[in-house]
Backbone bond lengths (Angstrom), bond angles and torsions (degrees), N, CA, C in turn:
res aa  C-N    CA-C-N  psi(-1)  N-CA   C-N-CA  omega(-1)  CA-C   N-CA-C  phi
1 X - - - 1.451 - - 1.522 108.10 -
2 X 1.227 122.31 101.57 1.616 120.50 145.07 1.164 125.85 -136.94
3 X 1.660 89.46 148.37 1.679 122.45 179.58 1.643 106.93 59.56
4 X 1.220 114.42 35.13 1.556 130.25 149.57 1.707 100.29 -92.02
5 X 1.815 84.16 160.76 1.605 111.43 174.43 1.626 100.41 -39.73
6 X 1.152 124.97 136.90 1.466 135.91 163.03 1.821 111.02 -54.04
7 X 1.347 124.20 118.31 1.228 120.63 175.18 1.336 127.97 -40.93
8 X 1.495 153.34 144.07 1.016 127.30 136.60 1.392 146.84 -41.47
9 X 1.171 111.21 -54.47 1.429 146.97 162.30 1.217 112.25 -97.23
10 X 1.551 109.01 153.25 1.717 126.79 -179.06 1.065 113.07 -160.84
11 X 1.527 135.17 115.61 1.300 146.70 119.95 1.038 138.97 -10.28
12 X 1.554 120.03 35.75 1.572 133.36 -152.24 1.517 103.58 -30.51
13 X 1.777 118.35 -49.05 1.446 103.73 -148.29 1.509 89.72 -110.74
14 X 1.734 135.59 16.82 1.397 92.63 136.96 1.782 123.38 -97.36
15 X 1.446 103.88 -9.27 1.492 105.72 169.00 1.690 110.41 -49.41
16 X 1.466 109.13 -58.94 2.030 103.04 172.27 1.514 117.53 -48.38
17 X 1.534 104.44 -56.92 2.155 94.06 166.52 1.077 118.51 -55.25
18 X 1.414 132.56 -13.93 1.432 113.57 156.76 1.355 132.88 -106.09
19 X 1.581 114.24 -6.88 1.269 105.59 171.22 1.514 115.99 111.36
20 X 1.416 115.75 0.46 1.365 133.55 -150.76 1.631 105.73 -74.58
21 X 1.246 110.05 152.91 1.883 93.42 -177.51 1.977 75.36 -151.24
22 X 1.449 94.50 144.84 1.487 117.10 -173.22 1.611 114.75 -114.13
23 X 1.215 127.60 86.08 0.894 106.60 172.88 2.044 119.25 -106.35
24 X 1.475 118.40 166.27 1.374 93.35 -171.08 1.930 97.57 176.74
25 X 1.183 115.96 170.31 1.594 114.33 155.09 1.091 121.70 -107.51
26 X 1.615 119.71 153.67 1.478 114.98 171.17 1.962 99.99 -141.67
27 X 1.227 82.81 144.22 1.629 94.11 -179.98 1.083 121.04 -67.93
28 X 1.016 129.05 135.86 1.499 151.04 159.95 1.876 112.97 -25.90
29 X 0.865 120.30 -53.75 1.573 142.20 166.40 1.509 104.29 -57.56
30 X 1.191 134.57 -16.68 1.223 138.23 177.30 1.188 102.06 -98.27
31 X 1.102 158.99 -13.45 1.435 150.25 -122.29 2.086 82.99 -161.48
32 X 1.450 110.64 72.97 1.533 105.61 -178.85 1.518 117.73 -67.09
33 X 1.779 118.24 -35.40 1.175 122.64 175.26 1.396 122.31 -48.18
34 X 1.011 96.40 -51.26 1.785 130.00 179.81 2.015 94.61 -52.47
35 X 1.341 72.30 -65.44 1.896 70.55 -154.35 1.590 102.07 -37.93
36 X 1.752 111.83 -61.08 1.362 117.39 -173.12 1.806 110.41 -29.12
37 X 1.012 125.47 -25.30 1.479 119.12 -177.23 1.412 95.66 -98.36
38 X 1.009 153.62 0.77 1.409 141.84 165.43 1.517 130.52 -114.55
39 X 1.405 133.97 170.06 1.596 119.70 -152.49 1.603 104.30 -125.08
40 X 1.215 105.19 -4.43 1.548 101.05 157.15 1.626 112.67 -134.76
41 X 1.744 136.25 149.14 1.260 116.73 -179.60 1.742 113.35 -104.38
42 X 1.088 109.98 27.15 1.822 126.62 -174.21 1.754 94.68 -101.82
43 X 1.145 74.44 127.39 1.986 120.32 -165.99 1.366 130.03 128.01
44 X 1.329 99.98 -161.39 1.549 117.11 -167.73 1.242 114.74 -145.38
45 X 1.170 148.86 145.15 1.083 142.37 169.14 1.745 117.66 -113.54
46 X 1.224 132.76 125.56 1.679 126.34 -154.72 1.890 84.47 -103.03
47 X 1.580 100.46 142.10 1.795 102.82 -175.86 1.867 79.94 -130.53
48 X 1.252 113.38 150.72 1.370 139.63 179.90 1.965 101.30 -151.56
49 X 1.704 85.28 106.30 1.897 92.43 177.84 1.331 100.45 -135.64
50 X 1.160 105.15 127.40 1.602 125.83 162.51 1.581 119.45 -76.83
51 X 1.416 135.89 109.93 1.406 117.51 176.09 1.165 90.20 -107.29
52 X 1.648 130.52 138.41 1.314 151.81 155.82 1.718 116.88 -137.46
53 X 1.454 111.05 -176.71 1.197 122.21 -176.56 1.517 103.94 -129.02
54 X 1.272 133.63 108.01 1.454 145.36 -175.42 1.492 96.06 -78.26
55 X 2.059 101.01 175.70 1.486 95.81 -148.17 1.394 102.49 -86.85
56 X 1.723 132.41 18.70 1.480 123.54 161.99 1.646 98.11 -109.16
57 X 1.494 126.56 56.44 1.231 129.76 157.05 1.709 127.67 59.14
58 X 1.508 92.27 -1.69 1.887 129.04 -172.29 1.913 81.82 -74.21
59 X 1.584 86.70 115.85 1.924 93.45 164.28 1.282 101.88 -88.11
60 X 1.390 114.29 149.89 1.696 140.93 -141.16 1.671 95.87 -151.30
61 X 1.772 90.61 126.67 2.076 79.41 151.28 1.670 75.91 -154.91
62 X 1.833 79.57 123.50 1.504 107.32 157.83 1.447 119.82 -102.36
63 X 1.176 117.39 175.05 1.573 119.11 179.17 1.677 101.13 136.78
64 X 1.808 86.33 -175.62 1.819 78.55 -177.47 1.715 93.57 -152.07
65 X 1.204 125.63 148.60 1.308 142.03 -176.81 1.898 108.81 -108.71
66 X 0.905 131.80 173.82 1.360 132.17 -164.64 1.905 128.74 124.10
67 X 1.171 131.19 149.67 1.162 156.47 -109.71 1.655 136.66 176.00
68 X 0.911 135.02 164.28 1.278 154.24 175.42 1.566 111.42 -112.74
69 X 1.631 120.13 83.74 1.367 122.11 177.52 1.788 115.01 -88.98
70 X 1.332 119.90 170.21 1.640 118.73 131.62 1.339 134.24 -103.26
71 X 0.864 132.78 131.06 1.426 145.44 161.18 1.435 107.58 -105.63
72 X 1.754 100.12 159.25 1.106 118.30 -173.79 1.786 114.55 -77.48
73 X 1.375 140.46 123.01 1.497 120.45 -157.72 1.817 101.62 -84.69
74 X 0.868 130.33 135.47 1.344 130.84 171.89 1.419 132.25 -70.43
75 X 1.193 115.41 13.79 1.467 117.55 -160.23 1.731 66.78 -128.15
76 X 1.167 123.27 -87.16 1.583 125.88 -149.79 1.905 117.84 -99.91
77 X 1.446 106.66 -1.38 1.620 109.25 164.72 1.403 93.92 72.88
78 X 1.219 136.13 18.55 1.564 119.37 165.25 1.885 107.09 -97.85
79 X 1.526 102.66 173.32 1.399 88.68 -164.58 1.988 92.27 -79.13
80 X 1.015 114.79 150.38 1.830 124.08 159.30 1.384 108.58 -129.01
81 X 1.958 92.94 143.58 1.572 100.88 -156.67 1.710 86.24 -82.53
82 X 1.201 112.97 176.70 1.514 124.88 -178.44 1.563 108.64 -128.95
83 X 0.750 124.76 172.34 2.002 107.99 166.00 1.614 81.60 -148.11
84 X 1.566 106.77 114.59 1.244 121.22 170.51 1.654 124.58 -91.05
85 X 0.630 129.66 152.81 1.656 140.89 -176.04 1.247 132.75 -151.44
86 X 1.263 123.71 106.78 1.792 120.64 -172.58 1.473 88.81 -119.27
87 X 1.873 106.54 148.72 1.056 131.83 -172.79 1.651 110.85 -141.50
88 X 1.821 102.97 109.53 1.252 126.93 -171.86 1.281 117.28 -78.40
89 X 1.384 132.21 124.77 0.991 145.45 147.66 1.655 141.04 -141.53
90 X 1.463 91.25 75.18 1.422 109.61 -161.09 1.493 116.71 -96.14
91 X 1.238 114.03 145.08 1.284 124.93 150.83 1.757 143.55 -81.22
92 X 0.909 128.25 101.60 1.511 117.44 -177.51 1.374 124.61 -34.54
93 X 1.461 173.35 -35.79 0.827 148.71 -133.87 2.143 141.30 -62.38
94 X 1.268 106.31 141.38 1.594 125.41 -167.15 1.383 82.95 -61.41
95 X 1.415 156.48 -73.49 1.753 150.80 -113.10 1.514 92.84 -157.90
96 X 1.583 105.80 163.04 1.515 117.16 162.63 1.252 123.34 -69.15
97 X 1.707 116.19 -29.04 1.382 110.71 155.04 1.774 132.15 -48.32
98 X 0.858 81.21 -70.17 1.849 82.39 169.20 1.598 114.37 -35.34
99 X 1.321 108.59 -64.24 1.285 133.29 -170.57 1.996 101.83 -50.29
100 X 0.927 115.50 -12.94 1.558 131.76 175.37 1.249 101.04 -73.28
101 X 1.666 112.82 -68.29 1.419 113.63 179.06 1.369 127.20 -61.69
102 X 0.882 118.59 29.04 1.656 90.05 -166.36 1.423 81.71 -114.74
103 X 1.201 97.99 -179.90 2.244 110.70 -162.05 1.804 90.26 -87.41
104 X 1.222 98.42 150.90 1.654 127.08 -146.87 2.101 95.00 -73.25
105 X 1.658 105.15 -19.84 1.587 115.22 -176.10 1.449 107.35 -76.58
106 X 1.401 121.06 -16.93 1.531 114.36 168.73 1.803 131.68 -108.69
107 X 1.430 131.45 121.94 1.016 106.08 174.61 1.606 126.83 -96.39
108 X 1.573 100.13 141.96 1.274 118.53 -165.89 1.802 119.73 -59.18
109 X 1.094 82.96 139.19 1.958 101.12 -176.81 1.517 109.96 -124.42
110 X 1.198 95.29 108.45 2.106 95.43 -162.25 1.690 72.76 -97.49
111 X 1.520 94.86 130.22 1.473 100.39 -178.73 2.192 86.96 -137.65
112 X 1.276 117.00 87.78 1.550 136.07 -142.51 1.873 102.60 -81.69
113 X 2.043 103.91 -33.01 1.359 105.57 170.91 1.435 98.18 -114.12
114 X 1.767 112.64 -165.68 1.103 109.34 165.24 1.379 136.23 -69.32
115 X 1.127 119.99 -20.74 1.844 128.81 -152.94 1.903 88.70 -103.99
116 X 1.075 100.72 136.79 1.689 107.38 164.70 1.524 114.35 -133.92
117 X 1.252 121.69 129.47 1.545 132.34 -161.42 1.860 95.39 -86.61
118 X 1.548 116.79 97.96 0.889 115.33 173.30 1.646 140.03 -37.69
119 X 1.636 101.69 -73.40 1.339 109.23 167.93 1.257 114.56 -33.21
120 X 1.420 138.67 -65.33 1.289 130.88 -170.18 1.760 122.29 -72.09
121 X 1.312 88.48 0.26 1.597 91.35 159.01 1.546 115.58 -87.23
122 X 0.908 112.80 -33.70 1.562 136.74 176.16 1.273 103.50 -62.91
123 X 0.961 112.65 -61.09 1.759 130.12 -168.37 1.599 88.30 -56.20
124 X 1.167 131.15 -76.88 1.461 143.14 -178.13 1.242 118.54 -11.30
125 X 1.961 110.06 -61.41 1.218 118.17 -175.96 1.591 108.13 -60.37
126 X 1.143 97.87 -58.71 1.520 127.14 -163.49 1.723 101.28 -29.92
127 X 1.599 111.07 -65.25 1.142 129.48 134.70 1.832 113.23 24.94
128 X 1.404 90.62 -94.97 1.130 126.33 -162.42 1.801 106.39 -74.90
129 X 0.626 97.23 1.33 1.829 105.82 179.17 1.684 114.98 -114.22
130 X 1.983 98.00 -15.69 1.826 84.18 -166.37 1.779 98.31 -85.16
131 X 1.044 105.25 149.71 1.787 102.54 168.08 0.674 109.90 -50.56
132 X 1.921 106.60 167.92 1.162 131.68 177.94 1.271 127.00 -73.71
133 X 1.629 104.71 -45.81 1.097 103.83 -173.54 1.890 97.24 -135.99
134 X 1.735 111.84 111.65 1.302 95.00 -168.53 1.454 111.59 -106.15
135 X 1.857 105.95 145.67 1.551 94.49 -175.44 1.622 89.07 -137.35
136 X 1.318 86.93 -157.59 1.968 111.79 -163.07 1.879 89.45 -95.66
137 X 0.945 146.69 143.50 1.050 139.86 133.19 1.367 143.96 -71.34
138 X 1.623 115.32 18.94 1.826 135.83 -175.79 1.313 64.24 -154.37
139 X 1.479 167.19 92.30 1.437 120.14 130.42 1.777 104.29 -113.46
140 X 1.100 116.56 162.44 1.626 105.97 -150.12 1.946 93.47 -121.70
141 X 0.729 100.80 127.34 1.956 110.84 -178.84 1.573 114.15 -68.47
142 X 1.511 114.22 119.97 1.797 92.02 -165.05 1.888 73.33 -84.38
143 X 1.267 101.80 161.73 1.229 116.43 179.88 1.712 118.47 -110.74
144 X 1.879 105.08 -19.82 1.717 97.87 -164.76 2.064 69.40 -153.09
145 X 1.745 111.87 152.32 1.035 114.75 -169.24 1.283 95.73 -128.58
146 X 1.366 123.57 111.87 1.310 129.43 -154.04 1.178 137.01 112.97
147 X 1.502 120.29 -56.67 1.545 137.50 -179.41 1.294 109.69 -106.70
148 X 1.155 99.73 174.96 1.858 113.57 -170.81 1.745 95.19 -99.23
149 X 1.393 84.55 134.14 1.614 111.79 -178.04 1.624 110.28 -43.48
150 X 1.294 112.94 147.34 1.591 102.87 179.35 1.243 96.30 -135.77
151 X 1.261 127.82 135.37 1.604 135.23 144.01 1.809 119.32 -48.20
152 X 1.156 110.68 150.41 1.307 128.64 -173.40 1.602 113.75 -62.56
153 X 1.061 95.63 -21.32 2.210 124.94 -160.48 1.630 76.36 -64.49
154 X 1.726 100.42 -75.56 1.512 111.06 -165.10 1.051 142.93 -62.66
155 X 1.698 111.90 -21.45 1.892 125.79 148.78 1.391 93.40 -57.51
156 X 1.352 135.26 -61.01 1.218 121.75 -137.48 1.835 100.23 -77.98
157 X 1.291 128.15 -29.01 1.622 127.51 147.74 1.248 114.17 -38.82
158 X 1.660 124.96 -70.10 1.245 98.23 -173.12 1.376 144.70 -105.47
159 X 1.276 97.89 43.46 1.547 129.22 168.40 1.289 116.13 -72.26
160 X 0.932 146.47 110.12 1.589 136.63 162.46 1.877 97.61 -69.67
161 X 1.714 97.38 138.53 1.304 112.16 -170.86 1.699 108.64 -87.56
162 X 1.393 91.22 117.25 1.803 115.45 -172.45 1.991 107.89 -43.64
163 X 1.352 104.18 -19.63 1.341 115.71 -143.35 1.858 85.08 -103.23
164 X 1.380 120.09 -22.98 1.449 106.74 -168.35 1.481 131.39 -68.00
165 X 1.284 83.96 -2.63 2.145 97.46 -170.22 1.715 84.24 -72.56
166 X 1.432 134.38 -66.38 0.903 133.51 165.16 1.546 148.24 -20.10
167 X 1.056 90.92 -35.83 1.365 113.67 168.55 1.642 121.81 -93.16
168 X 1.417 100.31 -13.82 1.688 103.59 178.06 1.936 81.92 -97.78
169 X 1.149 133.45 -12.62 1.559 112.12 -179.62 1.863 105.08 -83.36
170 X 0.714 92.51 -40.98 1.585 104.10 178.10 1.677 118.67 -44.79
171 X 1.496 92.50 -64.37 1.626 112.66 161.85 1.999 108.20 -43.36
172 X 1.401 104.73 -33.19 1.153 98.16 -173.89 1.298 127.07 -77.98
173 X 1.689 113.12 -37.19 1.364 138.02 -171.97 1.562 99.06 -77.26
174 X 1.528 122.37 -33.22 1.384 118.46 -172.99 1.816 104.86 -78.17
175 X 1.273 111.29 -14.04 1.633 103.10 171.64 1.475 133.17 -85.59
């Protein structure tokens, strides 16, 4: 299958007996988990999956899914684009038992019947790759809404110091 509509459904382990590799887009609006963490739902996200069988007979789908999102920036609340990227390297397994064995370089995909709901596997990683906390990297903090920014130097000039009444009593008691 390439550069067709993205499946709904998938047969992970006869796609690996045959060798099948998926590549395709899926919308942003499809992907509801996803969206909820982001501040606009316009795009696409491009998924590239390999299903094969490696040389201990363990079905495999590698590949990687990823995109151009928005998120909200945390320093200044405007939207900032992100460029997301998830990187597949899965193992098939039927139960959590199995899913024990398999060698420590793949992570496990208990896939328990036949049919597996793609997107939300996708969605999952995807997930799991966007930061924590996303910001602008130049983005500049307005600090006062209205007035012109002031340094600390220049409040702290024209403050009269709270502490001086005190200091003229002191001066007084020491004479």
């Amino acid at each position: 299958m390439s550069n067709a509509p993205l499946p709904k459904k998938i047969d992970p382990r006869k796609l690996a007996e045959r060798g099948v590799r998926i590549e395709g887009e899926a919308e942003l609006r499809l992907l509801p988990n996803l969206l909820s963490t982001l501040c606009e739902e316009q795009g696409s996200i491009s998924v590239d999956l390999q299903f094969d069988n490696d040389p201990q007979r363990i079905r495999t789908i590698v590949g990687t899914a990823g995109g151009m999102v928005k998120m909200t920036c945390q320093r200044c609340l405007e939207p900032v684009d992100i460029k997301v990227e998830a990187k597949f390297n899965l193992a098939v397994a039927p139960t959590e038992e199995h899913a024990k064995n398999l060698p420590r370089h793949y992570d496990p995909l208990i896939v328990p019947e036949d049919d597996l709901l793609l997107l939300p596997m996708v969605e999952e990683e995807l997930i799991l790759s966007l930061p924590i906390v996303p910001y602008h990297d130049d983005c500049s903090i307005q600090t006062s809404f209205g007035d012109a920014a002031t340094t600390d130097k220049e409040t702290e000039s024209d403050k009269p110091n709270p502490f001086s009444v005190l200091a003229s009593l002191k001066a007084d008691k020491q004479k």
